[in-house]
N, C-alpha and C positions, 0 to 999 in steps of 0.2 A: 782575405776578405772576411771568412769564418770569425779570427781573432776580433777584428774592427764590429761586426755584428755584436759577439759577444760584450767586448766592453761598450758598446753605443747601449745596449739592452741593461747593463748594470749603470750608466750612469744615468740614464732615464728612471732606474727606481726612486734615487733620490731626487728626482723633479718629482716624481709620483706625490711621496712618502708627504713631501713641502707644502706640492700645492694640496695634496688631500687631507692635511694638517690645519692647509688654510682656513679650506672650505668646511671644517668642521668645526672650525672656532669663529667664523663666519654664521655658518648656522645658528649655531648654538646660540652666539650672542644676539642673532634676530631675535631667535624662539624666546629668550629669557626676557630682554627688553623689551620685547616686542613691537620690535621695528620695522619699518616697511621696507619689502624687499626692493631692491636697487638693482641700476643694470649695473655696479660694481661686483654684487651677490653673483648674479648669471654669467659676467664673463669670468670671475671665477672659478665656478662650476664647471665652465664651459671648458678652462684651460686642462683642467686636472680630467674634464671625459677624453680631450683630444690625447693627450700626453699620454693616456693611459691605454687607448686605444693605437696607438701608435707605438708603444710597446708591447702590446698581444701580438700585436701585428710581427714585429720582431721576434719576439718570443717563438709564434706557430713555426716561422723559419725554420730558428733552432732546432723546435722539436721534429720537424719533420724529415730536414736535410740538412743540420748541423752536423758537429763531429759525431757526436751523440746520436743523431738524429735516429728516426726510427724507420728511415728507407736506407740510411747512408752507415747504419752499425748493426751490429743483432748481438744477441746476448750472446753469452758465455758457453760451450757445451756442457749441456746435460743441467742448464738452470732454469730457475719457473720466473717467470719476471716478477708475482708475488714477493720472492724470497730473496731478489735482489735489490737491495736497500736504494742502491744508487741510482739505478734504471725505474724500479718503481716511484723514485722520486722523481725524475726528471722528464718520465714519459705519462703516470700519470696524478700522483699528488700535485707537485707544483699547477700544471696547465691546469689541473679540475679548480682547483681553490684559487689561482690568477681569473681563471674565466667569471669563476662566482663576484670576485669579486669587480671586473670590472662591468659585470649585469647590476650589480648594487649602486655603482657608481653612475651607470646608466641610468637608473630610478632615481639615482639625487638629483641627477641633472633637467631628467625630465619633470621634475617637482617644478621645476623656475616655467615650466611652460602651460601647467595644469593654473587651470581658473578657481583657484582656492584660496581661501583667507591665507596670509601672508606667515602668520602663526602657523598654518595646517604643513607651506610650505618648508619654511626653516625646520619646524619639527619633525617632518618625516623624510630631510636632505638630512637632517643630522643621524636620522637613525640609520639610512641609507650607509651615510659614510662611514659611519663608525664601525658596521661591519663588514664593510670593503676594509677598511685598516686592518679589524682584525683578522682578516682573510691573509690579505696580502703579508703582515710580520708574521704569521704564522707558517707562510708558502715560501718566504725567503730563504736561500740557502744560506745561513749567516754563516760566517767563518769558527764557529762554536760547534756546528753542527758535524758530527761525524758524520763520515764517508761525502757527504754531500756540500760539505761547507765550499765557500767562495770565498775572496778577499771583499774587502768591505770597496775599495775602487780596486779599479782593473789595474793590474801589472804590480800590485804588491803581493 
């Protein structure tokens, strides 16, 4: 079940990555054309808050009772979790800069429901989003990444 968690948690990034790609090219081209926001804009929005909270949600699992986890493992003897690249990755880089960024993504979404010119909207979902993006590629274990890398899908 552990395995199945993990890759459902990797194949959710890229729903992530797509739809908050969407929603930022969405924005953007409100903000610049200056178009009126549409319920296509908010179920947009809407898709990439659930999807994205729906892998936190996955995620906190992991981290708390995965293999990894941090009731279900303990470090190393005689290490600082500081010093341990792998575990300070996975127990607290990743979760801290995943959480930021799905509070970011939270605020784009709740931009579609704030009684604001429509401009004020797109403008401040696009800035929203863009750094939920940069949170999230920067939190991603890529497969480049020593000691912490992942495969880009699960079982390669």
């Amino acid at each position: 079940m552990q395995t199945g968690l993990v890759h459902l948690h990797n194949i959710l990034r890229w729903v992530i990555l797509i739809l908050l790609l969407l929603s930022i090219a969405r924005s953007y081209s409100g903000w610049k054309n200056k178009k009126i926001f549409t319920n296509g804009d908010r179920k947009t929005w809407l898709f990439t808050l659930i999807f994205s909270h729906l892998t936190l949600l996955l995620g906190l699992i992991q981290v708390f009772f995965g293999r990894y986890g941090i009731f279900t493992s303990s470090l190393p003897e005689g290490t600082s979790l500081m010093k341990n690249k792998f575990y300070r990755f996975f127990w607290i880089e990743h979760p801290t800069a995943m959480i930021l960024a799905i509070i970011f993504i939270t605020l784009g979404y709740g931009m579609a429901k704030k009684q604001v010119s429509d401009e004020t909207k797109y403008r401040k979902a696009f800035t929203f989003f863009v750094i939920a993006l940069i949170l999230i590629l920067v939190a991603i274990p890529w497969p480049f990444r020593e000691i912490v890398g992942r495969p880009l899908l699960p079982g390669m």
